[in-house]
N, C-alpha and C positions, 0 to 999 in steps of 0.2 A: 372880828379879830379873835385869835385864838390864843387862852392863854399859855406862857412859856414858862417853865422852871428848872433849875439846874440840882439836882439831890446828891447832895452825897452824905450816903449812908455808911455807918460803924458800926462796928460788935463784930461779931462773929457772923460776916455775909459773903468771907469767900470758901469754900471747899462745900458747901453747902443747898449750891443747886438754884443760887439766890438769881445769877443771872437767867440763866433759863425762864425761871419761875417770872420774872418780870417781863419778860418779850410777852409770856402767854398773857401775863394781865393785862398789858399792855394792847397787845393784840385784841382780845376780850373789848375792851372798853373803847375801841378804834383810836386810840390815841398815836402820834407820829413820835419821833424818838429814838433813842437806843440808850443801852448800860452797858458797861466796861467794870471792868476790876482794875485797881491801881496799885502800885508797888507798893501802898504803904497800907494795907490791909483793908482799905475801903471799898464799896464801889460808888462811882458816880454816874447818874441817869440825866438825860436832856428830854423832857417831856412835854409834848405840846399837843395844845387839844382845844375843849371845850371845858369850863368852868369847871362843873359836876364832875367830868369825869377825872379831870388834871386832881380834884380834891378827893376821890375814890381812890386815885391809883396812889398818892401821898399815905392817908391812910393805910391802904395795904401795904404798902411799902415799911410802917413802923410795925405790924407785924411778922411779915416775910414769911417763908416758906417753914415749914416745920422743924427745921435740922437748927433752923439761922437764931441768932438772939441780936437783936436790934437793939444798940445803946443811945443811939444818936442820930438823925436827922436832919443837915441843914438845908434849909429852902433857897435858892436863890433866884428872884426873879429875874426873866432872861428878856432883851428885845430883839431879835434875831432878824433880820433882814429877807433870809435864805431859811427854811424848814426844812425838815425832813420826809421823806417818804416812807409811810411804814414805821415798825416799832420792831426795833434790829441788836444783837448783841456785837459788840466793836471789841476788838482788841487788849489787851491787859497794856495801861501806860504807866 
């Protein structure tokens, strides 16, 4: 069973290359998923995977891309029925 979490991250993670930058980690670490930016300056990520890597890509996630400054982090565990395929950037909601 693979694990699921829902991130939504703050600071300073839109105009900054934060989504991109997470598909590749994502990608990198084979994990399933995607990240969006949300109207209220956030973004949030759906990440599913294997243990190790769900807690690598967490971590990099509170660092982020070079440009970003990471305030905030909240984890939510997910049980999902339906996964995804692939690690995909979604639409600003």
């Amino acid at each position: 069973m693979a694990l699921q979490a829902r991130l939504t991250i703050s600071g300073r993670v839109q105009g900054v290359g934060y989504r991109d930058w997470l598909v590749d980690i994502g990608q990198q670490l084979g994990l399933a998923g995607w990240v969006r930016n949300r109207v209220d300056g956030s973004v949030e990520a759906l990440i599913v995977g294997e243990d190790a890597a769900v807690g690598a890509m967490i971590d990099a996630c509170r660092r982020g891309p070079p440009l970003a400054r990471v305030d905030e982090i909240d984890v939510e565990p997910m049980d999902l029925d339906i996964l995804p395929e692939g690690f995909t950037r979604r639409p600003t909601i």
